[in-house]
C-alpha positions in Angstrom: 0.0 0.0 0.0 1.4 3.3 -1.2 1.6 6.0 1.7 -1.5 7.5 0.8 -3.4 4.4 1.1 -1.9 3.8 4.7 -2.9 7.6 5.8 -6.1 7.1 4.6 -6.6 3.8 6.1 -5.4 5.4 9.6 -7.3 8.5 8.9 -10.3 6.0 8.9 -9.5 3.8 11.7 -8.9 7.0 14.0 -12.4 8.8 12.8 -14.0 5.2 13.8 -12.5 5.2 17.2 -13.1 9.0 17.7 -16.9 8.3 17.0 -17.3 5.1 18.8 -15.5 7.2 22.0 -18.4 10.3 21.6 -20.2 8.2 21.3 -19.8 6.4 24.6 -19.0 9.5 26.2 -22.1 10.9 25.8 -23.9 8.0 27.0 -22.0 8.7 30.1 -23.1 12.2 31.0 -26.8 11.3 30.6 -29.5 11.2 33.4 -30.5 7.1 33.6 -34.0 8.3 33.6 -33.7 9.7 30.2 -33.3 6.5 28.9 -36.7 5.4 29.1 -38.3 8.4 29.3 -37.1 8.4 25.4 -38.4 5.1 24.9 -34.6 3.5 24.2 -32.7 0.7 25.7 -31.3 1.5 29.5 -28.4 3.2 30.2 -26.3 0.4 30.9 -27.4 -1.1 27.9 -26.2 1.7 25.9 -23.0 2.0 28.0 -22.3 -1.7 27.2 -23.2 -1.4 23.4 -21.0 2.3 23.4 -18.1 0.7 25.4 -18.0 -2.5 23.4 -18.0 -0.4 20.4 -14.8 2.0 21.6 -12.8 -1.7 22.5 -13.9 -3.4 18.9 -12.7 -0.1 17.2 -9.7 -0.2 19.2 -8.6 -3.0 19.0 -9.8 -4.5 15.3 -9.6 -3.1 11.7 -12.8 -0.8 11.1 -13.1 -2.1 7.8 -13.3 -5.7 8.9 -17.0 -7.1 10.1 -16.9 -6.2 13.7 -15.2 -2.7 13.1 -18.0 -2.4 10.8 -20.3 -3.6 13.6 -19.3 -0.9 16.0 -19.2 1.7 13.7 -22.8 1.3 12.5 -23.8 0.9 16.9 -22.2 4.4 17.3 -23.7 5.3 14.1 -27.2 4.3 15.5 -26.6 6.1 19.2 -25.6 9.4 17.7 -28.4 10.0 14.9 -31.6 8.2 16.9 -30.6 7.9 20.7 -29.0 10.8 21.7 -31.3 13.2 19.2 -34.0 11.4 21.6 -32.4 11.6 24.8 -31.9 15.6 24.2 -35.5 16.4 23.1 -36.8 14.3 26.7 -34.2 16.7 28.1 -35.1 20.1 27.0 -38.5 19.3 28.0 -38.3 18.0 31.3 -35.9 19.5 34.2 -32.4 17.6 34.8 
């Protein structure tokens, strides 16, 4: 692989890890009760899918099946959880 390649290929794998870690992160600093209040899984349930998806991306090739896995779980949190979790916020106080 020319140098290109193998920048691109880390520019990928780090943007993959980066997203799976906001990704957990922000499952983090949410209230529990959110979590249902939103009508999603529980908190721990999205801390396990978030966590396992920062220790796939980690430790496998993003491009590979699981790497693909996690990506699309952080993916999925970002765009539908959390866009839920922030509306239950604004409208109720903690």
């Amino acid at each position: 692989m020319d140098i290109f390649g193998s920048m691109l290929a880390n520019g990928i794998e780090l943007g993959a890890l980066a997203v799976a870690v906001w990704a957990f992160v922000d499952a983090v600093t949410r209230p529990t009760p959110l979590y249902t209040a939103a009508d999603k899984l529980t908190k721990p349930a999205w801390l396990g899918i978030a966590g396992g998806a920062v220790a796939v991306s980690f430790l496998t090739d993003t491009l590979g099946l699981f790497g693909l896995v996690a990506l699309v779980a952080s993916i999925v949190y970002l765009v539908d959880v959390r866009p839920a979790l922030q509306q239950v916020q604004r409208g109720n106080p903690w």
